[in-house]
N, C-alpha and C positions, 0 to 999 in steps of 0.2 A: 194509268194515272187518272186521279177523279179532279174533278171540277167543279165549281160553285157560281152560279152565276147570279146576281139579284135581281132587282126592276134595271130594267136600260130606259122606261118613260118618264121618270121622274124629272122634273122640269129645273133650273138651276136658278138656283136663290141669286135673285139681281138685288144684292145689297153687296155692300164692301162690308168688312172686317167690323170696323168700327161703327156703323149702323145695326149689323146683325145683334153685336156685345151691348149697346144701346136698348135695343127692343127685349133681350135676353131679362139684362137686367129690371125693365120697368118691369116686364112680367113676373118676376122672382124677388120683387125688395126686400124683403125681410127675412129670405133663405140664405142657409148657408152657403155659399160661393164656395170660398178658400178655405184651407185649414193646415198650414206648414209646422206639424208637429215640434220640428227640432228649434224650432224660432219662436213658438208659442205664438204664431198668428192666425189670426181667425179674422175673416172679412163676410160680411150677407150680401147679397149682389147691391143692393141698394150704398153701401160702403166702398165697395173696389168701384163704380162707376165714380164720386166724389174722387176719389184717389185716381183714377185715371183721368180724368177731367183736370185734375188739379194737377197733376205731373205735366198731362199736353199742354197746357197754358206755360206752365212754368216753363218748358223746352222751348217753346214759338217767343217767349217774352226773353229766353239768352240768347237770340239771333237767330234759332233756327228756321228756315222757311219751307213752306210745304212742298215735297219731293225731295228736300234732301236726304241722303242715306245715314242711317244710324246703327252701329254696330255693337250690341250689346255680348261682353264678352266677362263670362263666369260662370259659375254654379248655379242649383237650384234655387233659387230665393223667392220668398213671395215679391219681392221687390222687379224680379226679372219679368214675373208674371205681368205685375201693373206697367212694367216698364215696355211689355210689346201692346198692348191695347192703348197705350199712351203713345207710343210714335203711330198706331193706326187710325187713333185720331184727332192726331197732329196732320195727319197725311204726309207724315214720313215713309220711307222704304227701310224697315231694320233687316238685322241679319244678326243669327244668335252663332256665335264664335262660341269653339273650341275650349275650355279652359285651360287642354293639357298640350296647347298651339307652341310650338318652339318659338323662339324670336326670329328668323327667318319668314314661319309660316305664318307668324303674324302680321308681318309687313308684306309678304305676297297679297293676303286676305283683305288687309286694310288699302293694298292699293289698288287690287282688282274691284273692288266694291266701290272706289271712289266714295270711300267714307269722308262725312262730314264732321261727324259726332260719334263718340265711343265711349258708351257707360260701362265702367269696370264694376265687376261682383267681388267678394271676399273671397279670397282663395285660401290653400292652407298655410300658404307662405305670407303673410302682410305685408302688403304693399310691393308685391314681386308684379302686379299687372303694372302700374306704376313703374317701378325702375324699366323693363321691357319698356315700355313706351319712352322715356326720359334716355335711354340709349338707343332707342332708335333715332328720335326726335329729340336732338340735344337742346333746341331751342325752347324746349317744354320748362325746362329748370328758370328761365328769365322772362316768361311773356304772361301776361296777363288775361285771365281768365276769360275764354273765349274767344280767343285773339291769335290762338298759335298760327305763326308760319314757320313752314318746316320744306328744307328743301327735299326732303324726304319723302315725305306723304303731303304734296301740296294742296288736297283737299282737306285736309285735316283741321278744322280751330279749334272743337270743343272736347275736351276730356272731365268727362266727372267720375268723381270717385262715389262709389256704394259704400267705403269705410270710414264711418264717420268720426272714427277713436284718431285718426291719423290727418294731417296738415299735411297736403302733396302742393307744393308751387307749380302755379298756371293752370291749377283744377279745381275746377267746381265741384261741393259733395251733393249729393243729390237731395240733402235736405236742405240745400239753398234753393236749387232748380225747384224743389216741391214750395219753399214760402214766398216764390215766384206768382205762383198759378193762383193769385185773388178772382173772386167770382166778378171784379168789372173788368178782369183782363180776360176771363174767357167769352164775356157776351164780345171784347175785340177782335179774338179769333174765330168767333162765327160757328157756323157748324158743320160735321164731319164732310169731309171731301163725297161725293156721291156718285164715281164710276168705278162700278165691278169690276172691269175690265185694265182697272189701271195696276201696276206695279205694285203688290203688297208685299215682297218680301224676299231676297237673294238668300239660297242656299246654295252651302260649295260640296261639289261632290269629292267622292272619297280618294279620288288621284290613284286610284288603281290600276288604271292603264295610261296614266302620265300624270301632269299637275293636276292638283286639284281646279274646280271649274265653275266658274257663279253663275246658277241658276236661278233664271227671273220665274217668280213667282205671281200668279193676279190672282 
C-alpha cells in the first residue's frame, strides 16, 4: 500500500469562512468567480461579494439572527453558491441537504439541525420541496411570511422559495430576501462574525451504520 503525505507545518488560516471569501474577493475583483453554464450565469469576484452582501443583509433584515441554523436544500445553482457565503456572513450555521431526501429524511434533518430557516432550490418536479414541507408543516399553508409555527419542526419560521415563476403561501422567494439587503441595512448588520473556531457548518453523515448524524463543522 503507498502513501502520500504533504507539509504537516503549515500554520491554520485564523479567518472564518466569510472573512477568507471577503479577502478572496478584494484581491480578484474583476476576475471570473463563477460560471453556471446551464443558467447562463457568470459572476467576477467583485460581483458575487455584492450578491453575498446583499443576500446577508436581506436574511438578518427577515428576522434572522446571527447563529441561527439555515438549511439550504436543492440542486446545483449559482443561487446555492451565494446562498452559503451569505449565511457565512450573516453568521449563520447552514447545511446543504439532500435534494433526493424523502419526506421522512427530511423532517429527521430539519429536526436534528434545529433549523431555523430553509431555502428551497428548483427541483425537477416544481414546487415538490414546497408541498414536502406544507405536509409536514400543515401550518405553512395559513401563516405568514416568516412567522411559521409548526408543531412539528418548532424551530422552523422561515421557508423561501428559489422558484420564482410559482406563489407558495407563508414563503418568501428569495428575490424578496435579496431587495431586502439595501446598502444602509448592511452598514446595520456590521461586519462578518470574526471567530475561526465557531460553528460554520452541520453536515449529516451517510447512516450507514444507523441514522444519519449532524456533524458540527468550524
Amino acid at each position: 500500500m503507498s502513501q502520500a503525505k504533504g507539509p504537516t507545518d503549515l500554520p491554520l488560516i485564523q479567518k472564518t469562512i466569510a472573512q477568507a471569501f471577503a479577502a478572496t474577493c478584494a484581491d480578484n475583483g474583476p476576475k471570473l468567480a463563477i460560471h453556471f453554464t446551464q443558467e447562463n450565469v457568470h459572476m467576477t469576484f467583485a460581483k458575487l461579494l455584492t450578491e453575498v452582501e446583499k443576500l446577508a443583509t436581506g436574511l438578518r433584515v427577515s428576522g434572522l439572527q446571527v447563529g441561527d441554523h439555515v438549511a439550504l436544500w436543492g440542486g446545483n445553482y449559482a443561487n446555492m453558491l451565494v446562498s452559503i457565503y451569505a449565511c457565512c456572513r450573516a453568521g449563520f450555521v447552514f447545511s446543504c441537504l439532500n435534494p433526493a431526501l424523502s419526506k421522512s429524511a427530511v423532517l429527521k434533518s430539519l429536526a436534528m439541525g434545529d433549523f431555523r430557516a430553509v431555502i428551497c432550490f428548483p427541483t425537477a418536479h416544481p414546487g415538490e420541496s414546497y408541498r414536502t414541507l406544507a405536509d409536514l408543516c400543515p401550518e405553512l399553508r395559513n401563516c405568514a411570511k416568516g412567522h411559521l409555527s409548526s408543531r412539528t419542526l418548532v424551530k422552523l419560521t422561515h421557508v423561501i422559495m428559489a422558484e420564482e415563476d410559482h406563489t407558495f403561501p407563508g414563503t418568501y422567494t428569495l428575490s424578496e430576501i435579496y431587495g431586502k439587503g439595501t446598502l444602509e441595512e448592511l452598514k446595520k448588520i456590521g461586519n462578518p462574525p470574526t471567530d475561526p473556531n465557531a460553528v460554520a457548518t452541520i453536515q449529516f453523515s451517510m447512516g450507514t451504520t444507523g441514522e444519519p448524524k449532524p456533524v458540527l463543522l468550524i
